[in-house]
C-alpha positions as CSV (number, residue, x, y, z in Angstrom):
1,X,58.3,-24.5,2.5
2,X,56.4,-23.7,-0.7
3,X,53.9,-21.0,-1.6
4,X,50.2,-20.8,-1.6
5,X,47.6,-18.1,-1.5
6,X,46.6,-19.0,2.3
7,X,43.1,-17.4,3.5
8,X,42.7,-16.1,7.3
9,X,40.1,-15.2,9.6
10,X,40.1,-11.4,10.9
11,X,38.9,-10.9,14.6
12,X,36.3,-8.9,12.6
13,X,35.5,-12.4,11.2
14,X,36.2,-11.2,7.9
15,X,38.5,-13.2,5.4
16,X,42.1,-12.4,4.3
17,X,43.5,-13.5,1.2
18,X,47.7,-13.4,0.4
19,X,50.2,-15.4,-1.0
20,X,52.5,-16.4,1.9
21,X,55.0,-19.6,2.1
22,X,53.8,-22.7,3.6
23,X,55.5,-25.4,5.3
24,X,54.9,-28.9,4.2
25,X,55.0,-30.9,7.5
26,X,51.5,-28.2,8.1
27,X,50.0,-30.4,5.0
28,X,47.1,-33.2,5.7
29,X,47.9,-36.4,6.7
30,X,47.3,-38.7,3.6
31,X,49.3,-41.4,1.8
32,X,49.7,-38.9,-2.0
33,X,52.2,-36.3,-2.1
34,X,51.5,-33.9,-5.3
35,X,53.6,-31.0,-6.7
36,X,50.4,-29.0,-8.1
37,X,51.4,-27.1,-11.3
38,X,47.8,-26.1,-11.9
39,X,44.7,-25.2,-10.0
40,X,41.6,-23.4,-11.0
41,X,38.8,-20.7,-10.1
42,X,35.4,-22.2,-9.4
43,X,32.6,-20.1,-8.0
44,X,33.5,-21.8,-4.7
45,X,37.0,-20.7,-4.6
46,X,35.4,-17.5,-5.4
47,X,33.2,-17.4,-2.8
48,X,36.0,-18.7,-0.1
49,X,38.9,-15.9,-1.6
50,X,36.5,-13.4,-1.1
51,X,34.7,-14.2,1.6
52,X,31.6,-13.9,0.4
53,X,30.0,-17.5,1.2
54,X,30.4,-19.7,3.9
55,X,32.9,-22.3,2.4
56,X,35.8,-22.6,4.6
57,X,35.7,-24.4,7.7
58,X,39.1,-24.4,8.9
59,X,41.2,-21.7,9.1
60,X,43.9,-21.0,8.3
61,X,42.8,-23.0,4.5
62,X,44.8,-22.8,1.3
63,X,41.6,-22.3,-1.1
64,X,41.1,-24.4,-4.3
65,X,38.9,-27.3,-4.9
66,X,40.8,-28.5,-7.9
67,X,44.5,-29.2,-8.7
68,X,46.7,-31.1,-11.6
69,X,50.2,-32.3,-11.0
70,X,52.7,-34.7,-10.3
71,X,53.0,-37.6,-7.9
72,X,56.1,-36.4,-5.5
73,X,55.6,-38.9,-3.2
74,X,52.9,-41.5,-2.7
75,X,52.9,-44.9,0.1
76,X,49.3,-45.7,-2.4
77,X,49.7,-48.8,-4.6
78,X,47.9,-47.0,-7.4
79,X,50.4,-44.6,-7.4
80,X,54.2,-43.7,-8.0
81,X,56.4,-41.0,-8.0
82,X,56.2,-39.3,-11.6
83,X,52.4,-40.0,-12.3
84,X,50.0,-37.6,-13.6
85,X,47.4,-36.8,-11.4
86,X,43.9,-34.5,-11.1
87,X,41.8,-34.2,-8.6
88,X,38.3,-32.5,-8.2
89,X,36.2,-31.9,-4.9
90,X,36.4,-34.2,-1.8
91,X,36.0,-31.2,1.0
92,X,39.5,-29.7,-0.4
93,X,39.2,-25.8,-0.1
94,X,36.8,-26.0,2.6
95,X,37.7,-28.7,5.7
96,X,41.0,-29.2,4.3
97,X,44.7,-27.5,2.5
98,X,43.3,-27.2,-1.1
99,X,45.1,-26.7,-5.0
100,X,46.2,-23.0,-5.0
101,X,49.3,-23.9,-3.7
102,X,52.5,-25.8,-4.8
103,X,52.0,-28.7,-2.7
104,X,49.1,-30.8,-1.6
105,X,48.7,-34.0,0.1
106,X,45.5,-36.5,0.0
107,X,44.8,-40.1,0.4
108,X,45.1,-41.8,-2.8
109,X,41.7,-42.8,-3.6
110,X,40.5,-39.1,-4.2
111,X,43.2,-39.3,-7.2
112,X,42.3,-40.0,-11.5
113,X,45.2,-40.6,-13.2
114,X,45.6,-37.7,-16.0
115,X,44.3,-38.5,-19.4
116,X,47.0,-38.5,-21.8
117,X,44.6,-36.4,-24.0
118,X,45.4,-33.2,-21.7
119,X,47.5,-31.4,-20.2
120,X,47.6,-30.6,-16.2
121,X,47.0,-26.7,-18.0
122,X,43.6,-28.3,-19.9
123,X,42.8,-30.2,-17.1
124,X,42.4,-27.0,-15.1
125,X,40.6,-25.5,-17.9
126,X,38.5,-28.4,-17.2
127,X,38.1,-27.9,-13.3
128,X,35.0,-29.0,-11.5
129,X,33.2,-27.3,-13.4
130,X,34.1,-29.5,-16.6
131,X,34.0,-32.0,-14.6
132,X,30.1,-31.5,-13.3
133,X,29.3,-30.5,-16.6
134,X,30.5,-34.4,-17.7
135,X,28.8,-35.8,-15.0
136,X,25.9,-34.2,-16.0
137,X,25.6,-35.0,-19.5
138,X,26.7,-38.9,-18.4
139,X,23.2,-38.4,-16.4
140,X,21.1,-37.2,-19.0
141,X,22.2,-40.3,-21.7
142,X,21.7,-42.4,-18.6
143,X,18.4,-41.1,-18.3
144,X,17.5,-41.4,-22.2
145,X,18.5,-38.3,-23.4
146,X,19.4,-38.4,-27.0
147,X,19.8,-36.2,-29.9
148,X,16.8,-37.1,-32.1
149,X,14.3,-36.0,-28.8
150,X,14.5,-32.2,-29.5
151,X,16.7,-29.3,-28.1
152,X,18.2,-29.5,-25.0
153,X,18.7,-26.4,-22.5
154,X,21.5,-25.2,-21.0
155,X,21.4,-22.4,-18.1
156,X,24.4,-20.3,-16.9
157,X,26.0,-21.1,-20.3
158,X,28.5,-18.0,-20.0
159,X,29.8,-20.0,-17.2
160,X,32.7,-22.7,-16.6
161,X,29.8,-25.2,-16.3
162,X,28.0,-23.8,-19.0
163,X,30.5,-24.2,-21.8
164,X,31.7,-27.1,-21.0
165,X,27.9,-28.6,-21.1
166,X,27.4,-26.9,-24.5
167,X,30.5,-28.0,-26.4
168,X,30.3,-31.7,-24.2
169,X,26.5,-32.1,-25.8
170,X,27.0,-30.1,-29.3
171,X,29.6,-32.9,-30.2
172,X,27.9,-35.7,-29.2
173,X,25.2,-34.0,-32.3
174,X,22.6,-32.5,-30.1
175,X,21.0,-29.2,-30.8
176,X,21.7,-26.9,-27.7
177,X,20.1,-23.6,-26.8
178,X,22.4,-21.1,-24.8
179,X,20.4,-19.6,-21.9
180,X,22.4,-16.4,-20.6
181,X,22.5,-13.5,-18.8
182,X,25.0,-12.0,-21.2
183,X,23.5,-12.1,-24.8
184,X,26.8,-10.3,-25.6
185,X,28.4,-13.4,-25.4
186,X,26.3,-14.9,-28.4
187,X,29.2,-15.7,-30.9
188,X,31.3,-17.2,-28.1
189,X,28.5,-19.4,-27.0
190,X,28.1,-20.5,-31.1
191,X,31.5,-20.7,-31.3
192,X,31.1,-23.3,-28.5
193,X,28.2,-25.1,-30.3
194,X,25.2,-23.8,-29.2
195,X,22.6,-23.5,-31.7
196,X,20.5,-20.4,-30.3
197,X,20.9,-18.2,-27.5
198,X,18.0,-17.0,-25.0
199,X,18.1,-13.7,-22.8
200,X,17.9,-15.4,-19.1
201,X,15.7,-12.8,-18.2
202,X,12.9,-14.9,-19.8
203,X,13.4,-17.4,-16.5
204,X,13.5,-15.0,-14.1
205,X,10.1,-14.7,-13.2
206,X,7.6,-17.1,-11.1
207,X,6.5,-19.7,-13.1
208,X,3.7,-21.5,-14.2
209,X,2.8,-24.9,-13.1
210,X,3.1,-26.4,-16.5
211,X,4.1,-24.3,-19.9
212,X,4.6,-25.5,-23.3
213,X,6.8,-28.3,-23.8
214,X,10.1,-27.3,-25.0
215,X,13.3,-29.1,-24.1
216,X,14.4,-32.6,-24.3
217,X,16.5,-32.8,-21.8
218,X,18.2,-29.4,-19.6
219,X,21.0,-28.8,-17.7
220,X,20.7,-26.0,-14.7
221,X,23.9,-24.6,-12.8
222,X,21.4,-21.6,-11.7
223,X,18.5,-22.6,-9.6
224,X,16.0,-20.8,-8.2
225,X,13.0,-19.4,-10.6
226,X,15.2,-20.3,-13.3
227,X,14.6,-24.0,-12.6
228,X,11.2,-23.7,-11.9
229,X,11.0,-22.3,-15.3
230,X,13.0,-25.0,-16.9
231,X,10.9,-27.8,-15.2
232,X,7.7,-26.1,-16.1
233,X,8.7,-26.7,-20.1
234,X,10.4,-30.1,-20.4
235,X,9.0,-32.5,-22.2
236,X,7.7,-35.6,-21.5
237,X,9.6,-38.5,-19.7
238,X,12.5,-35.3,-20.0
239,X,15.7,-35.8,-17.4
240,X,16.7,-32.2,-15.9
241,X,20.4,-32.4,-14.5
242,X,20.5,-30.0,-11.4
243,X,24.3,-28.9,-10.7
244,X,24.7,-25.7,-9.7
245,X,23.0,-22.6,-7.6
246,X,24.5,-19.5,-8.9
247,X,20.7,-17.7,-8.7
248,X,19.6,-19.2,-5.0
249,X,19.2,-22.6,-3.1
250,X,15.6,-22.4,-3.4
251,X,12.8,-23.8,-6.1
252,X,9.8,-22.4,-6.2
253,X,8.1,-25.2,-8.3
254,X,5.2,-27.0,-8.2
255,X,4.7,-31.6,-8.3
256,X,3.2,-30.7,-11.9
257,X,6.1,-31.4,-14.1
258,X,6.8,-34.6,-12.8
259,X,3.7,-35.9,-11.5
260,X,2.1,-35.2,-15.3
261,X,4.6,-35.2,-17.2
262,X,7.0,-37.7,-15.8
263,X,10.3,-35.0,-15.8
264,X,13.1,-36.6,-14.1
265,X,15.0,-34.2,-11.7
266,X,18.2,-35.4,-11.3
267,X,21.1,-33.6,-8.6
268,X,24.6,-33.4,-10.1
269,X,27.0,-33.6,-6.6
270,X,30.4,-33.6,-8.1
271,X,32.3,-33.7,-4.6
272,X,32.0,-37.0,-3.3
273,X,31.2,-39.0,-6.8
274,X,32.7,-42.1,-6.5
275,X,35.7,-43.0,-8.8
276,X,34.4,-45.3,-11.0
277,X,32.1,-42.4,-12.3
278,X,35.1,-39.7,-12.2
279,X,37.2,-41.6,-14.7
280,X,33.9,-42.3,-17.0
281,X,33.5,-38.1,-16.9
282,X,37.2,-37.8,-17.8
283,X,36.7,-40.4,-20.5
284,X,33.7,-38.8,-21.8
285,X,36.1,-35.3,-21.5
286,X,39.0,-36.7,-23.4
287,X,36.5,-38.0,-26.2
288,X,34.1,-35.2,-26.9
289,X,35.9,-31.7,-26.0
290,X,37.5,-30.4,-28.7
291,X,40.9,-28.5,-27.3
292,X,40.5,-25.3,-29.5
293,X,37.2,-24.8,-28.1
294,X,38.6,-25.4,-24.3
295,X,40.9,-22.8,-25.1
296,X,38.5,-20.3,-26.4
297,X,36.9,-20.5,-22.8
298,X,39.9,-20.3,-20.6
299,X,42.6,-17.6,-19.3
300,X,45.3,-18.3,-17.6
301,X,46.9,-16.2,-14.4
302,X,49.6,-16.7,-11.9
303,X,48.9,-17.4,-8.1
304,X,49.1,-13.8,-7.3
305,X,46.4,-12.6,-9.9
306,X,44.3,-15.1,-8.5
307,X,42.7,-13.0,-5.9
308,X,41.4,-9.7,-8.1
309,X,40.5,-12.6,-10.6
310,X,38.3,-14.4,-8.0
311,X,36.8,-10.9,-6.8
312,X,36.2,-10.7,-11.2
313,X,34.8,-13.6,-10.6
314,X,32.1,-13.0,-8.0
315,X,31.4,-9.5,-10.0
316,X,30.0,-11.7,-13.4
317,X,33.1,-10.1,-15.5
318,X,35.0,-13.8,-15.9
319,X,33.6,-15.9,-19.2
320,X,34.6,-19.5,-19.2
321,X,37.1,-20.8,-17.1
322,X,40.1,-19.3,-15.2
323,X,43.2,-21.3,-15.2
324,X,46.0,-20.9,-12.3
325,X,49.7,-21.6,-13.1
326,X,50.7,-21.9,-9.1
327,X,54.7,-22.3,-10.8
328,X,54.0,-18.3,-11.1
C-alpha cells in the first residue's frame, strides 16, 4: 500500500478529493516502477482536484501530471533500480494513476533521466509548466527568434508557465515584457528578468486586424482575445508560441497577421512530445534557469495541503509554481 490523494466520482457526478492508501498491484501495467518523492500543481491538476474541468477519464484517478523520483523497479534497458527519473504529461492524471502519490508505474519510454543540475524538489518546481515554457522558447530560436529582433512578449507571466518563459528568455539576453493580470507582482516579475510589465487588461478586448508592430517573438499560455491581440502586433516574419488556454479555447482573430505579415503561429503540446525534444527542454533547463530565481517562484506543501492549494490555485491566489513533497 502507499498513499496518494485519490479523486472519486459522486453519484451527483461531482468530484471527491482525499488522501487515502493505495495498493500497488491497482497500479498501471508498465515495465518502470518509481518511488515519487515530488509532484507538482499545474492548472490541470487544478482543474481535475477540484473538479472544475473535464480532465479525468477514469475514475477512481490519482491526479498529477508530473512526478520526480527514483527507479524502484524497472524490466526497461534504459533503466535500473536507483536512477533518477522525471516525467511530464503522457495522459498521466487523466486516463491513467498520476504523480500525487508515492508510487507510480509507466512504460519506460515516457521517462528523462534527472539532470544532475536539479533536484527531484527543482524538478517539480519545474513541472510541465517549465517544461512547456522550454519547449516553447526551443520553438521560437527554432523559428529565428533572437535577441537583437526587439522585445519579446510573454502572457500569463504571473504563472508557472510564465516565469519560467521569462527567466528561460531573459538569460539567454533578450528583453522580455511581463504581460499580467497582477501588476502587483511587478518586482517579482523583474526579479525574474522581465524588463517591463503591461496590465493584461490592455488584451482583453476584440482586436484589430493588424496593429502596430511590437514584439519579436511572443509566448501565450492565455488564449482567447489575448492572442488575437498578440497576433495583431508581431512583427514581421515574428514566431508566436501558443501553450496554454487559461482565458478560453477560442481565437477570435483574423488571416491578417500571417497572410501580411508572415507571423508564425506555432502550438506548444507538451504531452506527447517525443523524447528526443524532452531531454533538449531539460538541457536547455539545466543551462539557462538560474536556481535562486526557481526558488523565488515556488512553494512547497505536503500531499494533504495539496487540495486547498489547488482550489488557491483555480482562485488566481498561487504565483509561480507549487511544489508537492508526497514523503509528507
Amino acid at each position: 500500500m502507499f498513499t496518494a490523494i485519490i479523486l472519486t466520482r459522486a453519484e451527483d457526478k461531482s468530484t471527491q478529493a482525499a488522501v487515502a492508501e493505495a495498493d500497488e498491484t491497482d497500479l498501471p501495467e508498465g515495465d518502470v516502477t518509481v518511488a515519487v518523492s515530488h509532484s507538482t500543481l499545474n492548472y490541470k491538476d487544478g482543474l481535475a482536484i477540484t473538479g472544475k474541468g473535464p480532465v479525468v477519464r477514469s475514475w477512481p484517478m490519482i491526479p498529477g501530471i508530473d512526478f520526480a523520483g527514483t527507479v524502484a523497479d524497472s524490466s526497461h534497458a534504459a533503466f535500473k533500480p536507483g536512477d533518477r527519473v522525471v516525467l511530464n504529461g503522457w495522459g498521466l492524471g487523466e486516463t491513467r494513476w498520476g504523480g500525487l502519490g508515492a508510487k507510480a508505474r509507466v512504460p519506460g519510454d515516457w521517462l528523462v533521466p534527472l539532470p544532475d543540475a536539479f533536484s527531484p524538489a527543482q524538478a517539480m518546481a519545474i513541472g510541465t509548466a517549465g517544461y512547456t515554457a522550454a519547449l516553447s522558447v526551443l520553438e521560437l530560436e527554432r523559428q529565428g527568434a533572437t535577441p537583437d529582433k526587439g522585445p519579446v512578449l510573454v502572457t500569463g507571466a504571473s504563472g508557472g508557465v510564465g516565469g519560467v518563459a521569462i527567466a528561460l528568455l531573459a538569460s539567454k539576453g533578450f528583453e522580455v515584457v511581463a504581460l499580467t493580470g497582477r501588476t502587483s507582482e511587478e518586482a517579482y516579475l523583474k526579479g525574474l528578468g522581465a524588463s517591463a510589465i503591461m496590465d493584461r487588461a490592455e488584451y482583453a478586448g476584440p482586436a484589430k486586424p493588424l496593429g502596430k508592430e511590437r514584439w519579436a517573438a511572443a509566448i501565450d499560455t492565455v488564449g482567447t482575445h489575448t492572442l488575437a491581440n498578440v497576433l495583431s502586433q508581431m512583427k514581421m516574419y515574428s514566431p508566436v508560441a501558443s501553450c496554454g488556454l487559461a482565458g478560453g479555447m477560442d481565437l477570435p482573430s483574423s488571416v491578417a497577421p500571417f497572410i501580411l505579415r508572415g507571423v508564425k503561429l506555432c502550438g506548444i503540446d507538451s504531452v506527447y512530445m517525443p523524447k528526443p525534444e524532452r531531454v533538449a527542454a531539460y538541457a536547455l533547463l539545466a543551462a539557462h534557469l538560474d536556481p535562486a530565481r526557481l526558488e523565488a517562484m515556488t512553494e512547497t506543501v505536503g500531499l494533504a495541503d495539496a487540495i486547498p492549494a489547488a482550489e488557491r490555485l483555480m482562485a488566481g491566489q498561487v504565483r509561480g509554481r507549487v511544489v508537492v513533497d508526497v514523503t509528507r
